[in-house]
C-alpha positions in Angstrom: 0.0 0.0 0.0 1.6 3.5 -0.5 0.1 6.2 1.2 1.2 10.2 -0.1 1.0 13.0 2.5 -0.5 16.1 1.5 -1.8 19.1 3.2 -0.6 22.2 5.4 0.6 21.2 8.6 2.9 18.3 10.2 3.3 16.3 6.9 6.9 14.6 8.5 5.6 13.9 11.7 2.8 12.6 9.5 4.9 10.5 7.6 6.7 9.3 10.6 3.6 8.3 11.9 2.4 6.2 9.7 5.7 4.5 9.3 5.9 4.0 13.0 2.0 2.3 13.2 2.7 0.2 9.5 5.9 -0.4 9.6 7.0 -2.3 6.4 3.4 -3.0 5.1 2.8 1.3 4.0 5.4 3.3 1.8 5.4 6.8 2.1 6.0 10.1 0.2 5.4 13.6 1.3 4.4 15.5 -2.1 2.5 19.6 -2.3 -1.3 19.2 -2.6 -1.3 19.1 -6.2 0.8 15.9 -6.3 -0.5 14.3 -3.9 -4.2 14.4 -5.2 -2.7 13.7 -9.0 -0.7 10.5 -7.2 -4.2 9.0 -6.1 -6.5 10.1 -9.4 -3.4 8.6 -11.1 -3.7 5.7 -9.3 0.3 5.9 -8.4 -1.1 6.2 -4.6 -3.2 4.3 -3.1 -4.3 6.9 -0.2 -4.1 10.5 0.7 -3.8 11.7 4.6 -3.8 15.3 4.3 -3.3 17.6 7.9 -4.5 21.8 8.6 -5.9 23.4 10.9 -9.5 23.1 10.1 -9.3 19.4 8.9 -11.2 19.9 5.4 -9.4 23.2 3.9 -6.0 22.9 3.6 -5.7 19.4 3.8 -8.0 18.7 1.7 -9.3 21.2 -0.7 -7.0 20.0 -3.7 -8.3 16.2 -3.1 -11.9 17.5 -3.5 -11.0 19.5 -6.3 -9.3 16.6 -8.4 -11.0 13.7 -6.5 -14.4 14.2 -6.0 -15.8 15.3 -2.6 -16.8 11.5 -2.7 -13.7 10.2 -2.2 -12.6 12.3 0.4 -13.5 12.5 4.2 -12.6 15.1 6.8 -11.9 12.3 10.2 -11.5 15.2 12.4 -12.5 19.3 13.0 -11.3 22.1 15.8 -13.0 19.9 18.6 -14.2 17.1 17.1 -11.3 14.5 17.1 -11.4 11.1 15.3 -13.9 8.5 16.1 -12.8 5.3 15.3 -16.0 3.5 13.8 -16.2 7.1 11.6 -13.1 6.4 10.3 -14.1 3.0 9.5 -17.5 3.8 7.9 -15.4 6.0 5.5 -12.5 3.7 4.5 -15.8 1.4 3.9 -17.6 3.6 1.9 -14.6 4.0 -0.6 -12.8 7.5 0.5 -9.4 7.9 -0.9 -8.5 11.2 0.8 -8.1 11.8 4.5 -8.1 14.9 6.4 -7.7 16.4 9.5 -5.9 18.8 12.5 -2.7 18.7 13.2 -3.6 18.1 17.0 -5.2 14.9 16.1 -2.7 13.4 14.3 -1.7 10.7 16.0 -5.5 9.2 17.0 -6.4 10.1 12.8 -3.4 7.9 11.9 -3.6 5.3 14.7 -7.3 5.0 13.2 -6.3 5.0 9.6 -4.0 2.3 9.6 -5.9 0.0 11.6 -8.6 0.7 9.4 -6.7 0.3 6.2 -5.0 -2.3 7.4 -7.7 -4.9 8.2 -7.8 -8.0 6.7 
């Protein structure tokens, strides 16, 4: 699976994240917006985790543009941090693009990778 790492904020601690909670099984690149969302409609990328401060702007404003608001879910808001079965229900429901705040980072991509992960 390789995941690319859009959006404003924290995209190496993102990265380093992800590697951390996958290990071997995920390969990473950190790429602008642009790429990122180009890397999935592509299909060079198999997912997008995207990181601002408002969880659906900046991280993910490019994904909806090229994407499809469809394939793209905001997993947490100013407030509002992940909920696991949320995250599930969107990985489920075929979203390609993930974003959310930088403070939630961890829980989002703790939640991600279990959920992409399942067997």
């Amino acid at each position: 699976m390789k995941i690319v790492i859009g959006g404003q904020v924290d995209k190496k601690e993102i990265e380093s994240l992800i590697q951390e909670k996958a290990g071997e099984r995920v390969e990473t690149i950190v790429k602008s917006d642009l790429d990122a969302a180009m890397a999935i409609k592509s299909n060079e990328a198999d997912y997008y985790f995207g990181a601002c401060h408002t969880g659906g702007g900046g991280a993910l404003a490019m994904a909806i543009a090229i994407l499809g608001k469809n394939r793209c879910a905001t997993i947490s808001m100013p407030g509002k941090p992940p909920v696991k079965e949320e995250v599930d229900n969107a990985v489920q429901q075929g979203a390609k693009a993930f974003g959310f705040t930088g403070d939630h980072k961890e829980r989002a991509v703790e939640y991600l990778i279990e959920s992409l992960l399942k067997p």
